[in-house]
PyMOL commands that place a pseudoatom at each C-alpha (Angstrom):
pseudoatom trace, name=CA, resn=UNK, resi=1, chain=A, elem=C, hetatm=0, pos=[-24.476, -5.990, 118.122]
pseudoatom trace, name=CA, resn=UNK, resi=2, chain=A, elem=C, hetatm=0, pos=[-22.820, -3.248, 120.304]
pseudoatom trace, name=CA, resn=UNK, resi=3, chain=A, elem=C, hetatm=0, pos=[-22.752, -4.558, 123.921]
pseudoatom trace, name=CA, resn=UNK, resi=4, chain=A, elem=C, hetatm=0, pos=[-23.754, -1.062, 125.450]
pseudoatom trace, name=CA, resn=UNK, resi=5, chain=A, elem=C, hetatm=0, pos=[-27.039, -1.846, 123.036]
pseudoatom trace, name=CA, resn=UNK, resi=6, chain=A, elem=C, hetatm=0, pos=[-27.727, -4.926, 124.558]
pseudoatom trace, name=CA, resn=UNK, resi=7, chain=A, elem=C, hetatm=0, pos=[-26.888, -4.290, 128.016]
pseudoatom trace, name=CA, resn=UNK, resi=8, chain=A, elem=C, hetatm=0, pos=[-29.919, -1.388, 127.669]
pseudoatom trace, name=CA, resn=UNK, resi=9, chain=A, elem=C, hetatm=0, pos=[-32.051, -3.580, 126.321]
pseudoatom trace, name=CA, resn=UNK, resi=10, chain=A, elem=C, hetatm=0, pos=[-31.624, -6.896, 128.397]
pseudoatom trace, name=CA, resn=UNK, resi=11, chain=A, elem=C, hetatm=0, pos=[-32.565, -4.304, 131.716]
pseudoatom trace, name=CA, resn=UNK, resi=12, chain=A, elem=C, hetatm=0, pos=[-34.995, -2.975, 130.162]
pseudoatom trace, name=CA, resn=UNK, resi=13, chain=A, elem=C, hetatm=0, pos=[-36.375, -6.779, 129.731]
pseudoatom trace, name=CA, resn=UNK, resi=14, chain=A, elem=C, hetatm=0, pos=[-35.428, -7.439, 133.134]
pseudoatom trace, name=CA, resn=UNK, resi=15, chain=A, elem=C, hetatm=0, pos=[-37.117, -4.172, 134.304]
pseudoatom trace, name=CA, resn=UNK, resi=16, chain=A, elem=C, hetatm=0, pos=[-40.472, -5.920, 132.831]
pseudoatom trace, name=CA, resn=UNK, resi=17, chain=A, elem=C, hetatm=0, pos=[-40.063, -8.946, 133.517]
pseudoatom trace, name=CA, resn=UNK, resi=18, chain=A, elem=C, hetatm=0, pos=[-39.540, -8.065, 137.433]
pseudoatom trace, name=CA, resn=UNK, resi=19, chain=A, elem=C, hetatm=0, pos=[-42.824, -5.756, 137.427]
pseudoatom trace, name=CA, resn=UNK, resi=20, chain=A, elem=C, hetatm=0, pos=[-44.549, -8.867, 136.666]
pseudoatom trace, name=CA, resn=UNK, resi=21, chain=A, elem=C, hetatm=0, pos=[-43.051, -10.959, 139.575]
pseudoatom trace, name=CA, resn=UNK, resi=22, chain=A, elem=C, hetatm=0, pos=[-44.316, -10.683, 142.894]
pseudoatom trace, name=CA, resn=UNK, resi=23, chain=A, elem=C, hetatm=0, pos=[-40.929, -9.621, 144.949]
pseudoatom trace, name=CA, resn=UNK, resi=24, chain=A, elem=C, hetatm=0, pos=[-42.135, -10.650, 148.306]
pseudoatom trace, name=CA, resn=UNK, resi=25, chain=A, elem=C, hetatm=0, pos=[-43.176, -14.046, 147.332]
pseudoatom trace, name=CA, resn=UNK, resi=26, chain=A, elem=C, hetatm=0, pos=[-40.469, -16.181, 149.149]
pseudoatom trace, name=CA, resn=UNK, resi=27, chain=A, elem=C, hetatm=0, pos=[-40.304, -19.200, 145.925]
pseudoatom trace, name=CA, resn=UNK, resi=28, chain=A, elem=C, hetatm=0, pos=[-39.553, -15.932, 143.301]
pseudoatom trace, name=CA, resn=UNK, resi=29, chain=A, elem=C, hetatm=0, pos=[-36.998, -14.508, 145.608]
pseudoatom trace, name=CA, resn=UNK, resi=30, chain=A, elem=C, hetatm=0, pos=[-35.260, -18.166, 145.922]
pseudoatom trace, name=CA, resn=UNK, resi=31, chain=A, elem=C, hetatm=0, pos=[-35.211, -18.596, 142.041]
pseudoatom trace, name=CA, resn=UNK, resi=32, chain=A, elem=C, hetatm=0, pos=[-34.040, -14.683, 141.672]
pseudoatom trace, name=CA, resn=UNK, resi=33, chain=A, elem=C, hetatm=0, pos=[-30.817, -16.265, 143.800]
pseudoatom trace, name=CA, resn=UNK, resi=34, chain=A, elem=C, hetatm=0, pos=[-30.921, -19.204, 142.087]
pseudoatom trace, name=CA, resn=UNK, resi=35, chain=A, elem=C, hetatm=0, pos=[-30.881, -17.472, 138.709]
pseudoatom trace, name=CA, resn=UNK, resi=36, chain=A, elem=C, hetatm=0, pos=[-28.085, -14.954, 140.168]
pseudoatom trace, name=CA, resn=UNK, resi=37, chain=A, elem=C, hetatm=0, pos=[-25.581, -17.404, 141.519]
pseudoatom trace, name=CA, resn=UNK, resi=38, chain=A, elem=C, hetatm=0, pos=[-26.180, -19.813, 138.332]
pseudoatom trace, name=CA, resn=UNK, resi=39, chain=A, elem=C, hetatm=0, pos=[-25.077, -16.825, 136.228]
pseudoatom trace, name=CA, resn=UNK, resi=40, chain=A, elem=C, hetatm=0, pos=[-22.498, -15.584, 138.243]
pseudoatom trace, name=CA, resn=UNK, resi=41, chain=A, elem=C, hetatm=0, pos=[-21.088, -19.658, 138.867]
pseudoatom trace, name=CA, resn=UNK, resi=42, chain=A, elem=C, hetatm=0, pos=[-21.111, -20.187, 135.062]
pseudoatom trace, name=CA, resn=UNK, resi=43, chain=A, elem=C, hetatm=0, pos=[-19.407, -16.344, 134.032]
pseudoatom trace, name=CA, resn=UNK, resi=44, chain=A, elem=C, hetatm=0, pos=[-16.290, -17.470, 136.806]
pseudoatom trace, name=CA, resn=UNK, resi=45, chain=A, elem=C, hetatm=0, pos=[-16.336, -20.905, 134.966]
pseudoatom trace, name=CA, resn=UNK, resi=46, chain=A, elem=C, hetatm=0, pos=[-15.994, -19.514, 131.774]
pseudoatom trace, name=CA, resn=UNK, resi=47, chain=A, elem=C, hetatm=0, pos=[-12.998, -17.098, 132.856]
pseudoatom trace, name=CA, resn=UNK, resi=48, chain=A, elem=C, hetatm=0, pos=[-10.822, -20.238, 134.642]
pseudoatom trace, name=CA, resn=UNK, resi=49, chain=A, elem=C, hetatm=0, pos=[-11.451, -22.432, 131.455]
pseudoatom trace, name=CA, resn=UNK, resi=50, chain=A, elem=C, hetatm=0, pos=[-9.976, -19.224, 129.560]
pseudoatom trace, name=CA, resn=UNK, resi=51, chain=A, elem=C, hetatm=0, pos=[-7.247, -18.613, 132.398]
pseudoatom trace, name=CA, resn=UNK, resi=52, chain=A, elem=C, hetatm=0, pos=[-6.773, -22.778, 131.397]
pseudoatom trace, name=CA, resn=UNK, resi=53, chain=A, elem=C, hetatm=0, pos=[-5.930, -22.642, 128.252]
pseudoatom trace, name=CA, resn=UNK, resi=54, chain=A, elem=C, hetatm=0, pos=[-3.661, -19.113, 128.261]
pseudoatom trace, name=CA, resn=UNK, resi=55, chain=A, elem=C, hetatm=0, pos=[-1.267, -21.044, 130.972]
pseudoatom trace, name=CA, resn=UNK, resi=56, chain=A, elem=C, hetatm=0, pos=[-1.437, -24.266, 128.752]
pseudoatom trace, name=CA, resn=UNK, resi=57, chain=A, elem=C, hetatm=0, pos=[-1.080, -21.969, 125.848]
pseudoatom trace, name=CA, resn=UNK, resi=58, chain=A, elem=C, hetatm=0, pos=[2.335, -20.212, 127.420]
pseudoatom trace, name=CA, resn=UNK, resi=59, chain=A, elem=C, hetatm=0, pos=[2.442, -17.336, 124.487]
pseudoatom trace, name=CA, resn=UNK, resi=60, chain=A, elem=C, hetatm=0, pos=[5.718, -16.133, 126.309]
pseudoatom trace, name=CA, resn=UNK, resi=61, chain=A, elem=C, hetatm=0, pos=[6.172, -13.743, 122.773]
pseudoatom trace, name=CA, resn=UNK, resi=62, chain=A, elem=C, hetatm=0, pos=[7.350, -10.456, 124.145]
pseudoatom trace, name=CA, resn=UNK, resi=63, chain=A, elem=C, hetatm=0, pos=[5.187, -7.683, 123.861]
pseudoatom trace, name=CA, resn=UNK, resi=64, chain=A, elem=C, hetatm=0, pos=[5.727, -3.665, 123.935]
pseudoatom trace, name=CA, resn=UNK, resi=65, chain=A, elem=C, hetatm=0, pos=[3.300, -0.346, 124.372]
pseudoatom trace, name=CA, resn=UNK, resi=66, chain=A, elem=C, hetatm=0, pos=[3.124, 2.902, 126.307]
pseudoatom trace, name=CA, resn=UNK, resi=67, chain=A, elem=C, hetatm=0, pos=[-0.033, 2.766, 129.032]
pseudoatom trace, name=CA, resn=UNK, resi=68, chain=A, elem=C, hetatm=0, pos=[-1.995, 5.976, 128.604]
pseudoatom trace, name=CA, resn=UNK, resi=69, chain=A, elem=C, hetatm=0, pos=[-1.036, 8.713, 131.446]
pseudoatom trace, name=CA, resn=UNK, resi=70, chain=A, elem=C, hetatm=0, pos=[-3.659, 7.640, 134.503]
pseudoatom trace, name=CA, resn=UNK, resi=71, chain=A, elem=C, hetatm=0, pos=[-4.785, 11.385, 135.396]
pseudoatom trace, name=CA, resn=UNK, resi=72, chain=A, elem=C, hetatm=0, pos=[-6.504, 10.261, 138.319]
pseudoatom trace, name=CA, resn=UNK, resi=73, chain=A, elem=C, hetatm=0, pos=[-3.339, 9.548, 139.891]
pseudoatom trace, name=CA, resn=UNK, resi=74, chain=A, elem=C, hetatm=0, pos=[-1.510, 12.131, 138.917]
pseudoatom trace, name=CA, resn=UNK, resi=75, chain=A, elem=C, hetatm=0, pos=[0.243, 11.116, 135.686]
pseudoatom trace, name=CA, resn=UNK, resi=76, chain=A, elem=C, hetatm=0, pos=[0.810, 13.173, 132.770]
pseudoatom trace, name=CA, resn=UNK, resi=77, chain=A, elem=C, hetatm=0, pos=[2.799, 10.764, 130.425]
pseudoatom trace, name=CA, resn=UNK, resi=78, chain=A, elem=C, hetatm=0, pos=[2.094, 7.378, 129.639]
pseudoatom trace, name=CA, resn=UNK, resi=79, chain=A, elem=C, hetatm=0, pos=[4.151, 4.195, 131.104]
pseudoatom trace, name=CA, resn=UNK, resi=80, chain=A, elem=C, hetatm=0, pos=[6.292, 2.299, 128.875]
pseudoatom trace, name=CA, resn=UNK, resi=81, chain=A, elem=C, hetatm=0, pos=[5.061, -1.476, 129.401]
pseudoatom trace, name=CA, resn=UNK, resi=82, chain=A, elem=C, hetatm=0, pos=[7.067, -4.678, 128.712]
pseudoatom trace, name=CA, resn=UNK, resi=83, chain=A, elem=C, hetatm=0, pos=[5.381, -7.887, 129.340]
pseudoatom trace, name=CA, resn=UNK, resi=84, chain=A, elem=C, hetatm=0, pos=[4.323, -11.354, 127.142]
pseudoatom trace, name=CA, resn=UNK, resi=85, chain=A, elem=C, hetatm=0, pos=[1.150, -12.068, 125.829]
pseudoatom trace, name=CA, resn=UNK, resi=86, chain=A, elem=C, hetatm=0, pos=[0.875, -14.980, 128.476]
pseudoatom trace, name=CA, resn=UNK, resi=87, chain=A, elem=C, hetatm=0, pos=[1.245, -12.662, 131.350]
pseudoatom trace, name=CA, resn=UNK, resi=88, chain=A, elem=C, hetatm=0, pos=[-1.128, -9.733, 129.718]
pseudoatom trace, name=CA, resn=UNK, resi=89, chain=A, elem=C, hetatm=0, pos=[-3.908, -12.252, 129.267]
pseudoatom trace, name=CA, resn=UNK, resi=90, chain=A, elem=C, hetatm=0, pos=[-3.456, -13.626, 132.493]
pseudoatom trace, name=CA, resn=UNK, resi=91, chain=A, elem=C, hetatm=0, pos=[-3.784, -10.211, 134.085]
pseudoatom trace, name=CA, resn=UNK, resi=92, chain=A, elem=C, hetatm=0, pos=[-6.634, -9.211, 131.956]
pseudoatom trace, name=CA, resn=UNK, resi=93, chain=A, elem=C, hetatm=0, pos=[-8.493, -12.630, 132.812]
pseudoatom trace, name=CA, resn=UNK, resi=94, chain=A, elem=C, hetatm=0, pos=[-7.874, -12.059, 136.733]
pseudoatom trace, name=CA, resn=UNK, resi=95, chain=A, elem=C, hetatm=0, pos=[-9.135, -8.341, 136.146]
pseudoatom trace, name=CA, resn=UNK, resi=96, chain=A, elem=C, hetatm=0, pos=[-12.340, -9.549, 134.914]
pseudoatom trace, name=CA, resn=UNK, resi=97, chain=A, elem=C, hetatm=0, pos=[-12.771, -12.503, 137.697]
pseudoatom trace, name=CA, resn=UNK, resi=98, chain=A, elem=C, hetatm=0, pos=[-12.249, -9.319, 140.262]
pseudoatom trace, name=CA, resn=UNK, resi=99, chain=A, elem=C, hetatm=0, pos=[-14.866, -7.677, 138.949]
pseudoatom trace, name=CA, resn=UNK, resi=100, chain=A, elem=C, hetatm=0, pos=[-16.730, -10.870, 139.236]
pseudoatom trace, name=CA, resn=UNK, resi=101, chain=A, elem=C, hetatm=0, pos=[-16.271, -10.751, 143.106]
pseudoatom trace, name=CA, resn=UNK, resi=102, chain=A, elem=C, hetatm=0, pos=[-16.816, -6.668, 143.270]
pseudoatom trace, name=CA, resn=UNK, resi=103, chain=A, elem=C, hetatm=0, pos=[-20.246, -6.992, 141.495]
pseudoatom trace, name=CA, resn=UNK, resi=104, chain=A, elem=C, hetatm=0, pos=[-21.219, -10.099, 143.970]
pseudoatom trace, name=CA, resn=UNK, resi=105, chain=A, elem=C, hetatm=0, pos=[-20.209, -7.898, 147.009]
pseudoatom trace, name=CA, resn=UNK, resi=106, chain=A, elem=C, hetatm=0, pos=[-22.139, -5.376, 145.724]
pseudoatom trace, name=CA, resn=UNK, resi=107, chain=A, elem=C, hetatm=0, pos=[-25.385, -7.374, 145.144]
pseudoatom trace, name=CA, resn=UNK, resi=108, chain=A, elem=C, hetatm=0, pos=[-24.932, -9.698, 148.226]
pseudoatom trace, name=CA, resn=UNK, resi=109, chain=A, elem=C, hetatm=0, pos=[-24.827, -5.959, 150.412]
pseudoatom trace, name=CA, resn=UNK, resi=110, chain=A, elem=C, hetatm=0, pos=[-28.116, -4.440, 148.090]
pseudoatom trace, name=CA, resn=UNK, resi=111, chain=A, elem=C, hetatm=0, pos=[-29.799, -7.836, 148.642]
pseudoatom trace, name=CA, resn=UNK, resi=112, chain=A, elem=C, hetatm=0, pos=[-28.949, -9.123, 151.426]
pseudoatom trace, name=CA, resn=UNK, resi=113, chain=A, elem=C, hetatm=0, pos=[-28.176, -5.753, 153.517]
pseudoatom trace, name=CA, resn=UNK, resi=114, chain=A, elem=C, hetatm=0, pos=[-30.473, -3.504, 152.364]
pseudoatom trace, name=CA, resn=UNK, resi=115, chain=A, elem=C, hetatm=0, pos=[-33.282, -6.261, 150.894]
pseudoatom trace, name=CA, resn=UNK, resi=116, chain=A, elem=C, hetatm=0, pos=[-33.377, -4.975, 147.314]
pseudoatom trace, name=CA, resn=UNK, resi=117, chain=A, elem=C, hetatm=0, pos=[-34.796, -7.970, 145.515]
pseudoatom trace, name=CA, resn=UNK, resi=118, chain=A, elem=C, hetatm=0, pos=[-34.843, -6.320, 141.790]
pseudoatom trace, name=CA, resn=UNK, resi=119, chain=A, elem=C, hetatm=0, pos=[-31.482, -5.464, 141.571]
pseudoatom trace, name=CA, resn=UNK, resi=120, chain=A, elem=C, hetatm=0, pos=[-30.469, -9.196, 141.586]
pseudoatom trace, name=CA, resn=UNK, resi=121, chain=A, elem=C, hetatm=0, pos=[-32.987, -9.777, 139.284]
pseudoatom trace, name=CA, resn=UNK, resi=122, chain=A, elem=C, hetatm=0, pos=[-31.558, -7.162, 137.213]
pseudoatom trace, name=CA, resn=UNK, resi=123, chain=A, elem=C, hetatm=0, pos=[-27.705, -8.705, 137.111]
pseudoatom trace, name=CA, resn=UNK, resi=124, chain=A, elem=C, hetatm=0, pos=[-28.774, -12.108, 136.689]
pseudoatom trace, name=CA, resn=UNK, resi=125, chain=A, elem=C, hetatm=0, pos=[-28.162, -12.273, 133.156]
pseudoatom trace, name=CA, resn=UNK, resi=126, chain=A, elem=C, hetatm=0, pos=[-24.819, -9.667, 133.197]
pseudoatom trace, name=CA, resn=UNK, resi=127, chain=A, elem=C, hetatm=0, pos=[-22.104, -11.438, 134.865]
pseudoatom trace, name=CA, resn=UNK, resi=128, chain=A, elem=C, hetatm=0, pos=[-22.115, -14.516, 132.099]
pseudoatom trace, name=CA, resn=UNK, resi=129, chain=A, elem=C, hetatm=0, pos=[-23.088, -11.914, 129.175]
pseudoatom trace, name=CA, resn=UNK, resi=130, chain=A, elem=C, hetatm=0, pos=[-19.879, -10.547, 130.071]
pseudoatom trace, name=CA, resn=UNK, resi=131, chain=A, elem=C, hetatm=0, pos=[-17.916, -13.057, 130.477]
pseudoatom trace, name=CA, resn=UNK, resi=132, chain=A, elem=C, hetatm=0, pos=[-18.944, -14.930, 126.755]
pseudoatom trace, name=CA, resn=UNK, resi=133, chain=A, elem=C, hetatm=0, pos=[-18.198, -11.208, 125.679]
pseudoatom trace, name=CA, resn=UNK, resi=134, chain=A, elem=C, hetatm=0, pos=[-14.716, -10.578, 127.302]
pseudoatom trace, name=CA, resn=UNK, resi=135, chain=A, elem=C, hetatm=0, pos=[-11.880, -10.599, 124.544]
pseudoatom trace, name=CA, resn=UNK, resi=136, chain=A, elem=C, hetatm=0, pos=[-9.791, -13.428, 126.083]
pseudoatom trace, name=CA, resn=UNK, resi=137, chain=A, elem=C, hetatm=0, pos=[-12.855, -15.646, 126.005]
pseudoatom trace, name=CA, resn=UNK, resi=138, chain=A, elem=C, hetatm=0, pos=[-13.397, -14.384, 122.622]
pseudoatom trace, name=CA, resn=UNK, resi=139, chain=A, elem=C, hetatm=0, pos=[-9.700, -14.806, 121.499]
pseudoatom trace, name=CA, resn=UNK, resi=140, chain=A, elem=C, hetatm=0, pos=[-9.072, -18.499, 123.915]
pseudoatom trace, name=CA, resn=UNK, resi=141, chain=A, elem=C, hetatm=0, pos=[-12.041, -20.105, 124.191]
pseudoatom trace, name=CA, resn=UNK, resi=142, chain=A, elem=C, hetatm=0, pos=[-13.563, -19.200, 121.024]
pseudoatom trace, name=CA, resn=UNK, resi=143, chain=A, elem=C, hetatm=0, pos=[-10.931, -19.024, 118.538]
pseudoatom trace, name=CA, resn=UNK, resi=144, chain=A, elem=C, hetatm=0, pos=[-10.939, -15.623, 117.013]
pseudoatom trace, name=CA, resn=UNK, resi=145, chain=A, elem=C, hetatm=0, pos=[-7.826, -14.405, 115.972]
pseudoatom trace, name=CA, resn=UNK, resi=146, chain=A, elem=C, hetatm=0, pos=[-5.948, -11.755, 118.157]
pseudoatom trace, name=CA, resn=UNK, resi=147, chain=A, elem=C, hetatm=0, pos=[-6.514, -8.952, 115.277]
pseudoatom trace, name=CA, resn=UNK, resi=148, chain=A, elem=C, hetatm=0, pos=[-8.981, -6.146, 114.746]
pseudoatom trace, name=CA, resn=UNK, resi=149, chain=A, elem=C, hetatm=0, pos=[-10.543, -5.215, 117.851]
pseudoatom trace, name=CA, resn=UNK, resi=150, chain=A, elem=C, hetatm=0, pos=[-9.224, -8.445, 119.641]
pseudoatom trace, name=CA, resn=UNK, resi=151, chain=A, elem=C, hetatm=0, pos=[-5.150, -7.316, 118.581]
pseudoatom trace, name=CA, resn=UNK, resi=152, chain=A, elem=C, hetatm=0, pos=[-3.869, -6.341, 122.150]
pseudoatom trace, name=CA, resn=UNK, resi=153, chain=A, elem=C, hetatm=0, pos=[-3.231, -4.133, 123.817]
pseudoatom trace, name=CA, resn=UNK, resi=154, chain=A, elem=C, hetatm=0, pos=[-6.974, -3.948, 123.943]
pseudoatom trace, name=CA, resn=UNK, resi=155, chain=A, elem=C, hetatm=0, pos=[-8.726, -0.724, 123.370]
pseudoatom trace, name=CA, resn=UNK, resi=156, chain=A, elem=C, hetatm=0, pos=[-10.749, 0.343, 126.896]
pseudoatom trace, name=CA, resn=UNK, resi=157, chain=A, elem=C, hetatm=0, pos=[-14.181, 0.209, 126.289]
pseudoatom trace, name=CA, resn=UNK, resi=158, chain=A, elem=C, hetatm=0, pos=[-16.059, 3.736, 126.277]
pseudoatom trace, name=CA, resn=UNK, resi=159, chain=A, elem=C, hetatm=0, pos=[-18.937, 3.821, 128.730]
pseudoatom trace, name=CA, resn=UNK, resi=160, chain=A, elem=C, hetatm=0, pos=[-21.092, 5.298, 126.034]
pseudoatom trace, name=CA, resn=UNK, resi=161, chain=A, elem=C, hetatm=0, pos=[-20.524, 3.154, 123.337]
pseudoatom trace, name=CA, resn=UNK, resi=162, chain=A, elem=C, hetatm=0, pos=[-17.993, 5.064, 121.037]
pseudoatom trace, name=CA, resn=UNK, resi=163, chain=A, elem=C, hetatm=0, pos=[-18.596, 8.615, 122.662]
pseudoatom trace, name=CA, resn=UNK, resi=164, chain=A, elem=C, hetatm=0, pos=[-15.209, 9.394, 124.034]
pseudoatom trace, name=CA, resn=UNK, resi=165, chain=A, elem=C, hetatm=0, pos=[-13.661, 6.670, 126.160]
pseudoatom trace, name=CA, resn=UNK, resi=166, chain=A, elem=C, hetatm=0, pos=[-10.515, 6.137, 127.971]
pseudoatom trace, name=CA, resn=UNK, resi=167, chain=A, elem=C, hetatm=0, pos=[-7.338, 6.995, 126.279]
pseudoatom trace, name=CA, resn=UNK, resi=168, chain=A, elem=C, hetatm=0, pos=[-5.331, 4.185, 124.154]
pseudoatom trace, name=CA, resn=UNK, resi=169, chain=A, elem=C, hetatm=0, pos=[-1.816, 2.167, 124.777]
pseudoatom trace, name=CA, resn=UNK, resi=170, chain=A, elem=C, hetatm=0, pos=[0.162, 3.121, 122.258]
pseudoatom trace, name=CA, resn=UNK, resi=171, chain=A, elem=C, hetatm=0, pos=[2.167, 0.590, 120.032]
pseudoatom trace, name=CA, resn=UNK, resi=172, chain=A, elem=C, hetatm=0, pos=[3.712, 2.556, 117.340]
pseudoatom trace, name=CA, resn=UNK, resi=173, chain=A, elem=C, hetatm=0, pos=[7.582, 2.190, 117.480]
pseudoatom trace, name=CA, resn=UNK, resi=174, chain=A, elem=C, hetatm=0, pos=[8.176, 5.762, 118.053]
pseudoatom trace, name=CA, resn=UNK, resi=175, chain=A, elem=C, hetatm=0, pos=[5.689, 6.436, 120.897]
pseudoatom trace, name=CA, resn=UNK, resi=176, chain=A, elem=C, hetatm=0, pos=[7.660, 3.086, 122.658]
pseudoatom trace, name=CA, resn=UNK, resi=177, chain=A, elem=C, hetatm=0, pos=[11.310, 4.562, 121.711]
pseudoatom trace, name=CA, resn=UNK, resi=178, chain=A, elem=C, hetatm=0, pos=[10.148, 7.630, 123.405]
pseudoatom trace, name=CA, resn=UNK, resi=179, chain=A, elem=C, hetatm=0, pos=[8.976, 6.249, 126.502]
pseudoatom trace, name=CA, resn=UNK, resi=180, chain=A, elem=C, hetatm=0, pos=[12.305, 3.754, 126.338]
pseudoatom trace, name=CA, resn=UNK, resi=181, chain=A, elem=C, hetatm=0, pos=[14.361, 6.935, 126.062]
pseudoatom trace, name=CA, resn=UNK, resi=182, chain=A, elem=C, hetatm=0, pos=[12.508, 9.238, 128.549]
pseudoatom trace, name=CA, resn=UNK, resi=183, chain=A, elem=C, hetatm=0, pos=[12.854, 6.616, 131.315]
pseudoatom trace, name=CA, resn=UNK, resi=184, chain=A, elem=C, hetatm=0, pos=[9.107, 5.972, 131.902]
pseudoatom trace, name=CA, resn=UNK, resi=185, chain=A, elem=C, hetatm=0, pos=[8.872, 2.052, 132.889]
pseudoatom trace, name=CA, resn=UNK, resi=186, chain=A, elem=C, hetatm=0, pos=[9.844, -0.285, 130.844]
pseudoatom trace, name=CA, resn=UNK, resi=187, chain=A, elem=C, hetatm=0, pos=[11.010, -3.134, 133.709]
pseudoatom trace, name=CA, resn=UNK, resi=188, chain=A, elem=C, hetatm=0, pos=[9.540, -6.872, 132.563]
pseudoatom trace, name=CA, resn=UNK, resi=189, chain=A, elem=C, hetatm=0, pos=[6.588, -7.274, 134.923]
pseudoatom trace, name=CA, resn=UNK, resi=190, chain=A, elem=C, hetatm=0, pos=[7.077, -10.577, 136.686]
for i in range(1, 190): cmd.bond("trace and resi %d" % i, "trace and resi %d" % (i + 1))
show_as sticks, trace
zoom trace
């Protein structure tokens, strides 16, 4: 099932199930936070026992592809990137446990801050859907095999499920001789 899909319809759940709750009752709005932190607790589990295994792992295989052009910053060609699998997964797995901390500042200052109580409600099942979604957890913790969809450099997700979406790396040798020869990146991140 396409995760944009199920993300609609797990709020739109949630948007039921928290018309039915009373919001000012003191025990709902403890188990709301309980069932918040819970989910948010088990989704940063799930990323350090897939951080775990990429370090015990140590895929140091070298890998190569242009980053698309970031036009928000001004860029109009794409960076040549030179990294191992070890260290992409790594970064990708401490991108995700970021977002983690953004979307738990963000609830603690609706919640706590402004009192929203639904809103919590609302993102208590996301966190830990998207972490047991996330491709390193797929790839790690799960087993798949780094092809398909899961081959990196990953594909960004589109916001609108397939409408669109951010630009690709590319990984075809000439796009990577091209970068190589026009000087765009290219230094071993360490």
């Amino acid at each position: 099932m396409n995760p944009q899909i199920s993300n609609l319809a797990i709020m739109l759940v949630m948007m039921q199930v928290s018309r039915r709750l009373d919001m000012e009752d003191p025990t709902i709005v403890l188990y709301v936070r309980i069932a918040y932190a819970t989910s948010v607790a088990l989704a940063w589990t799930v990323y350090q026992l897939a951080r775990n295994k990429i370090v015990k792992k140590n895929d140091l295989t070298t890998m190569k592809y242009v980053a698309p052009a970031n036009a928000m910053a001004g860029e109009t060609e794409g960076k040549l990137q030179v990294t191992t699998v070890r260290d992409y997964d790594l970064q990708e797995v401490d991108s995700a446990i970021k977002s983690i901390y953004t979307g738990l500042a963000m609830m603690g200052f609706m919640h706590l801050y402004m009192k929203y109580t639904n809103p919590l409600l609302m993102q208590s099942i996301s966190p830990i859907k998207s972490a047991l979604e996330h491709n390193e957890v797929k790839i790690h913790l799960f087993g798949k095999p780094a092809a398909g969809d899961l081959k990196r450099p990953f594909k960004a997700p589109s916001l609108f499920g397939g409408l669109g979406g951010a630009p690709e790396a590319k990984t075809d040798k000439k796009s990577i001789e091209e970068a190589e020869k026009a000087g765009h990146g290219g230094v071993k991140a360490e």
